[in-house]
Wavefront OBJ file of the C-alpha trace (Angstrom):
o trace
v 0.000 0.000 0.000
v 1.475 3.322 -1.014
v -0.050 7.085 -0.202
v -2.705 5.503 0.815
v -3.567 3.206 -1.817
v -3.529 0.059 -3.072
v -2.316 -1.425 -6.291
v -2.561 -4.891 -7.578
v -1.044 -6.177 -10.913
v -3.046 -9.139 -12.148
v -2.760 -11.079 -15.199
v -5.395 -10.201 -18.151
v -4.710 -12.640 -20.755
v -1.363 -14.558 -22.262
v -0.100 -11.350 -22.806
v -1.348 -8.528 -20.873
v -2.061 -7.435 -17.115
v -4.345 -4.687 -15.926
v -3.700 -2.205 -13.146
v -5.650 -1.926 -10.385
v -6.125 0.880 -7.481
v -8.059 0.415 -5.283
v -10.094 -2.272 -7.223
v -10.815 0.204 -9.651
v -8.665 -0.101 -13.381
v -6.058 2.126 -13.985
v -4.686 0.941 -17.262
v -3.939 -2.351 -19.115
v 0.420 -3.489 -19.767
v 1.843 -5.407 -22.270
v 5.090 -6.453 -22.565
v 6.407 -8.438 -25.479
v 9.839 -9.788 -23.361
v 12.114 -7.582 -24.655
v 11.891 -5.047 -21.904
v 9.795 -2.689 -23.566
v 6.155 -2.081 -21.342
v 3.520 -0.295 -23.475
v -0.036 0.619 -21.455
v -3.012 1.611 -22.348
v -4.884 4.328 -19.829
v -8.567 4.286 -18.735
v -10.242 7.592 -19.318
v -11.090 10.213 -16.577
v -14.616 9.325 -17.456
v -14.048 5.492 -16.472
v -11.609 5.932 -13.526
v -12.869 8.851 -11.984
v -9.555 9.975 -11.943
v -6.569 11.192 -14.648
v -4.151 8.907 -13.248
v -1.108 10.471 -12.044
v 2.715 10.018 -13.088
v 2.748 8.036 -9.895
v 0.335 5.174 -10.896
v 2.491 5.187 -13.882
v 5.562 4.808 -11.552
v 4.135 2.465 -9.689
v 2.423 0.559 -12.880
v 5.833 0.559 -15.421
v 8.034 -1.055 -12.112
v 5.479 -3.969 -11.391
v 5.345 -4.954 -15.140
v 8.748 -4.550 -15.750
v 9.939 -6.648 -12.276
v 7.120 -9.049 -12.569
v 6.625 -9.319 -16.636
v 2.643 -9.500 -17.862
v 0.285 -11.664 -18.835
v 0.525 -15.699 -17.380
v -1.296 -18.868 -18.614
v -4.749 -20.079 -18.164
v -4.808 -22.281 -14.571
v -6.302 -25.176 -16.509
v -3.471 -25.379 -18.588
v -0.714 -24.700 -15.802
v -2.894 -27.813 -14.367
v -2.506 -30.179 -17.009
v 0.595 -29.141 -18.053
v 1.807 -30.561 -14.514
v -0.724 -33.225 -14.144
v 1.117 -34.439 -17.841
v 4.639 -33.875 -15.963
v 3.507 -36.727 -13.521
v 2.252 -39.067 -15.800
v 5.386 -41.963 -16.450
l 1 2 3 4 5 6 7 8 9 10 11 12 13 14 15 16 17 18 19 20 21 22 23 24 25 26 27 28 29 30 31 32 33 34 35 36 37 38 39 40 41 42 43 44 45 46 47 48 49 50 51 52 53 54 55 56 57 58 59 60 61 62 63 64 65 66 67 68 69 70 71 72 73 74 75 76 77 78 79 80 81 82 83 84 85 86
């Protein structure tokens, strides 16, 4: 939790993560593995809120320690159900 708030990167699709504060979105980062991190912003009019160089901060370091994006569970789950089988 910083100033008061509380982010939360979680995983969107194979490729992407959205941005949360609060539990509201902030914006939605991709990152292709090559260490670039592109986002795209919510509006004012869906946030309730210009988000501020801050979230950015906050959003570009999580994405860029963490990566974005992560496989379906089901397939994590077979994947090491399959790893068992002899």
């Amino acid at each position: 939790m910083t100033r008061g708030r509380g982010y939360v990167l979680v995983p969107d699709s194979l490729g992407t993560s959205r941005l949360l504060c609060d539990g509201r979105l902030l914006g939605v980062f991709a990152s292709s593995g090559d260490g670039n991190v592109t986002v795209e912003w919510e509006t004012e009019s869906d946030f309730g809120r210009i988000p501020e160089p801050y979230d950015a901060s906050v959003g570009y370091a999580l994405s860029a320690a963490f990566g974005t994006g992560a496989e379906p569970m089901w397939k994590l789950t077979l994947n090491a159900a399959l790893e068992l089988w002899p």
